[in-house]
C-alpha positions as CSV (number, residue, x, y, z in Angstrom):
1,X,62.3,148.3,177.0
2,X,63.2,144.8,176.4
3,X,66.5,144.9,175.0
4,X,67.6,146.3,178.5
5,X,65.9,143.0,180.1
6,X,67.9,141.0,177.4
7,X,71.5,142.5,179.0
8,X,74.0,141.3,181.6
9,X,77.1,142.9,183.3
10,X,80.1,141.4,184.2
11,X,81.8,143.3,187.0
12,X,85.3,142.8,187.6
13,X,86.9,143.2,190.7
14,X,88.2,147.0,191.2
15,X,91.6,145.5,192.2
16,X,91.7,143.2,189.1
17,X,94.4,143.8,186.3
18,X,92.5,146.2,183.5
19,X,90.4,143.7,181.1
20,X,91.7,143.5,177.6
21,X,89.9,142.2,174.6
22,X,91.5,138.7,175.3
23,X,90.2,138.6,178.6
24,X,86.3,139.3,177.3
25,X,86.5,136.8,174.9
26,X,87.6,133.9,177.3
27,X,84.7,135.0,179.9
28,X,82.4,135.0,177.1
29,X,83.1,131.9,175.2
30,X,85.2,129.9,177.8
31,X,83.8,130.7,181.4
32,X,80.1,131.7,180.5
33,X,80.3,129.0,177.9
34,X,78.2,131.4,175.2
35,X,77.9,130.6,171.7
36,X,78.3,133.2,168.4
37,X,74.6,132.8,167.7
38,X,73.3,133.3,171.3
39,X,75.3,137.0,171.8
40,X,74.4,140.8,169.9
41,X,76.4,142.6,171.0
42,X,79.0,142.9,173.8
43,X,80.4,146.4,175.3
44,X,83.8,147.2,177.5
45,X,82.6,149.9,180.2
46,X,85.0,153.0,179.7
47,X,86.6,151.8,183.2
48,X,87.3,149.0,181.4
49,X,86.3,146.9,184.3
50,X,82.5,146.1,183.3
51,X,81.5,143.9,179.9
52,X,77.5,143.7,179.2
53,X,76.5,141.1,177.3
54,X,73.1,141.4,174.9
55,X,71.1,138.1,174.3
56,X,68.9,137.2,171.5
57,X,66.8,135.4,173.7
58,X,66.0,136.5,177.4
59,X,65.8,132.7,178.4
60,X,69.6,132.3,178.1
61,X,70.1,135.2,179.3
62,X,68.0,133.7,183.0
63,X,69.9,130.7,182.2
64,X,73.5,132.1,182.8
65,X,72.5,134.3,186.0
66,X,70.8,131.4,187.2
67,X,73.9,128.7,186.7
68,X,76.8,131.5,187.5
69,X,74.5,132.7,191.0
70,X,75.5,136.0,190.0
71,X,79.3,135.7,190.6
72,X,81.9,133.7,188.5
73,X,86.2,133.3,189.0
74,X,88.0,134.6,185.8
75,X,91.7,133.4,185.2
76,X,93.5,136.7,183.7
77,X,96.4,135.4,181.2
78,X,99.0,136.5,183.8
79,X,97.4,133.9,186.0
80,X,95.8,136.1,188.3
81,X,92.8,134.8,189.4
82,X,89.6,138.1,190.0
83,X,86.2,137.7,190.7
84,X,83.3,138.5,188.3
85,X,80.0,139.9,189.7
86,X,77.0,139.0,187.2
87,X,74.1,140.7,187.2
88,X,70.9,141.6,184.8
89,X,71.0,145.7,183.6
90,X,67.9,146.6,183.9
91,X,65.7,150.2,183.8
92,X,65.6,152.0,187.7
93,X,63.2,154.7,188.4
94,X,65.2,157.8,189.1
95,X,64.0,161.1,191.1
96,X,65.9,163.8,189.3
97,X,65.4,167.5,190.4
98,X,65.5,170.3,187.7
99,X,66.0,174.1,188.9
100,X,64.4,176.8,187.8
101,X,61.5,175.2,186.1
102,X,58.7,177.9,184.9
103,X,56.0,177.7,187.0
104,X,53.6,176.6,184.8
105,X,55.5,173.3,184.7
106,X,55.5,172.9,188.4
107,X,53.4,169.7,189.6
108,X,53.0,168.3,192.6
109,X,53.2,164.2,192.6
């Protein structure tokens, strides 16, 4: 459970050139200002649009939402300038319905 707590997102904007791998690395090292040591792993969302960001340790992790306020500018290499929401991932409770369950199964909460 607290690896999730230990992850950010960076959201681009939906109208925002696609990200490439050039673009992750200057949020990462030049806008977030994050060092080699303080990162485990990062991951492109298949939209390519969203980056999260695992920490080693969760205060860093408080430290860059709290000094980014959850939303950071991000100069593309074309020069186009897009706007980066930032935001902890964290684990949501979710109601999900199953059909057909045997009724020996069936609970009431």
């Amino acid at each position: 459970m607290t690896e999730r707590q230990q992850r950010i997102v960076c959201a681009f904007d939906q109208r925002s050139p696609r990200v490439s791998e050039f673009d992750i690395h200057e949020l990462v090292y030049e806008t977030l200002h994050l060092q080699e040591h303080e990162v485990v792993m990062i991951q492109i969302g298949v939209s390519r649009r969203h980056v999260y960001i695992k920490f080693r340790d969760p205060q860093r992790m408080q430290a860059i939402l709290t000094a980014t306020q959850g939303q950071e500018d991000f100069r593309h290499e074309n020069g186009e300038i897009s706007e980066v929401l930032i935001g902890a991932v964290g684990l949501r409770m979710r109601r999900v319905r199953v059909v057909s369950l045997p009724p020996k199964w069936k609970t009431r909460p």
